[in-house]
N, C-alpha and C positions, 0 to 999 in steps of 0.2 A: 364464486366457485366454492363447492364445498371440499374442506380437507378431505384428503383422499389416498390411496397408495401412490398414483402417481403423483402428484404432488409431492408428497413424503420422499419416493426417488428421487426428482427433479433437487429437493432442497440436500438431500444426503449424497447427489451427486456433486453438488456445489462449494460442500464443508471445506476441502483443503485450500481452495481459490481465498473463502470466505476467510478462514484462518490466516493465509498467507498477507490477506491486505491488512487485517486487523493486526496483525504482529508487525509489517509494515509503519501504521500508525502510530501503535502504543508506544511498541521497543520494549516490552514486557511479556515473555510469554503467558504468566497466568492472567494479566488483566485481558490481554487478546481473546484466551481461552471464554472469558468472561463475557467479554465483549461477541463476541459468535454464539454463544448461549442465549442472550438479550437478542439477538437478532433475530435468530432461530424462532425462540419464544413467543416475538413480536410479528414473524413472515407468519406461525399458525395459530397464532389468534386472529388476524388481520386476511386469512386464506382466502374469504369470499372476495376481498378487493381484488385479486390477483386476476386476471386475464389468463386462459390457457393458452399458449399460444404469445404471448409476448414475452420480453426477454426479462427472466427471473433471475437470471443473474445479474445481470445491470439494478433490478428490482430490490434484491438482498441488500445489495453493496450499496445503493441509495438508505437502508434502514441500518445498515451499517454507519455508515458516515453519518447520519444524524445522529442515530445515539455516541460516538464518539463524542462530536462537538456540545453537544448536551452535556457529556462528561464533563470535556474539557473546561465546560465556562463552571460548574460546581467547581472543579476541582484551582481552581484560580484564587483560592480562599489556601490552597493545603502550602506546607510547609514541602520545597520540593530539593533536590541536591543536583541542583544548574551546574554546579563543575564536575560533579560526579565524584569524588573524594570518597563518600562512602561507598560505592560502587568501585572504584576501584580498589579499594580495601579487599575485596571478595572474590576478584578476577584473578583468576588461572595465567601466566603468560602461556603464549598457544608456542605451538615446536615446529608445524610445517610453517611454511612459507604462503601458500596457498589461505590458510587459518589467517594470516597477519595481512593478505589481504582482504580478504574479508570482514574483519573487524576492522580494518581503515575504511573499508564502505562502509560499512554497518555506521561509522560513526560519523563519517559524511553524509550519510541519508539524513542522520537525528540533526546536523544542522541544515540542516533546508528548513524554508518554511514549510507547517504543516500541509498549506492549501498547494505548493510545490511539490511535496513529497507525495501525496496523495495524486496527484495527476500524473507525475511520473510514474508511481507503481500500479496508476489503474492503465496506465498505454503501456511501458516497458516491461513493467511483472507479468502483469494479468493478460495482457494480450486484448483488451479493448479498443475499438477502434476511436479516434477519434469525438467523431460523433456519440455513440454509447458514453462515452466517459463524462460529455459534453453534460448528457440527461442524467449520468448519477449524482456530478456535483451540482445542474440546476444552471449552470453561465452556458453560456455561446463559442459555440464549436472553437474561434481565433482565440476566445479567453483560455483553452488549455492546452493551444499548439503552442501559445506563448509561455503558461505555464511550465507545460515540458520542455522547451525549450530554454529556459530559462535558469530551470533546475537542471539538466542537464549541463550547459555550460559551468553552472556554480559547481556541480558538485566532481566538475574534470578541473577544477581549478581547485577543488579543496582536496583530491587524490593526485593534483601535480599531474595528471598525465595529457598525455596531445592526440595519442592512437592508440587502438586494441591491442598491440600486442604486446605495450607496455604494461596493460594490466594483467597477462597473463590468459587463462584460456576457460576460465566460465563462460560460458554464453548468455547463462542469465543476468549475470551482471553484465555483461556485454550489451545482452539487451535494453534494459533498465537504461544506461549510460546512452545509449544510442551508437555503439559503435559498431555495432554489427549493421550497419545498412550504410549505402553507398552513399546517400543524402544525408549524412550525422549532421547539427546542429543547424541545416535550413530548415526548420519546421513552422 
């Protein structure tokens, strides 16, 4: 297929989904930024491989995820701040209430594993189903019901809580968590 206007729609309809996962992974907004640029970059050079008609979001989010992991094994070599010391040097404390849950998930997502956290945010965040999620990491549909389930469990054990409306009233993290569905952690 050649680049095209619709194509160009289809990827520009995609940017916030694509950003949301990437900021997901990193925990850095401008490398996420970066990272969606690299993809971007890489879906229209690569435009003829693309299928009309098959799923480009799933498609993205697979060129996403590689180049992350491609990052990540470079960057395995850098000098990184694991306790976060200097990061915390530069944080703001937050004044709602709502704010301090949020960065308590925010920093339970960053300890999952990455292969965890990425399957939780490609079915809870993004709204993937099972299968799709299955073909952007590349493993077998049970490998990321277990995945998210998995994560899921760890990360209601690393926020302490047992029901939704201990966590208060987002939904997207509700989602994410799996507590907004009647079936939460049999997946």
């Amino acid at each position: 297929m050649k680049a095209n206007a619709q194509f160009s729609t289809l990827i520009l309809a995609a940017l916030p989904e694509l950003r949301a996962f990437a900021l997901s992974l990193t925990r850095d907004a401008p490398r996420a930024d970066d990272l969606v640029q690299e993809t971007i970059l890489r879906a229209w050079s690569h435009a003829e491989q693309f299928e009309m008609g098959s799923n480009l979001k799933a498609w993205l989010f697979t060129i996403l995820r590689n180049l992350f992991y491609s990052e990540q094994r470079r960057r395995q070599r850098e000098v990184d701040d694991p306790e976060g010391k200097r990061a915390a040097g530069l944080m703001i404390c937050p004044e709602q209430q709502s704010h301090l849950e949020f960065e308590d998930f925010w920093h339970a997502l960053g300890n999952l594993a990455p292969l965890h956290r990425e399957a939780l945010i490609l079915v809870g965040a993004q709204g993937l189903s099972y299968e799709e999620a299955a073909a952007v990491c590349g493993v077998a549909i049970g490998t990321i019901k277990s995945r998210v389930n998995r994560a899921r469990t760890h990360l209601m054990t690393l926020l302490q809580i047992e029901a939704g409306h201990e966590f208060g009233p987002d939904d997207i993290l509700k989602a994410v968590i799996g507590l907004d569905r009647p079936d939460a952690g049999n997946d």
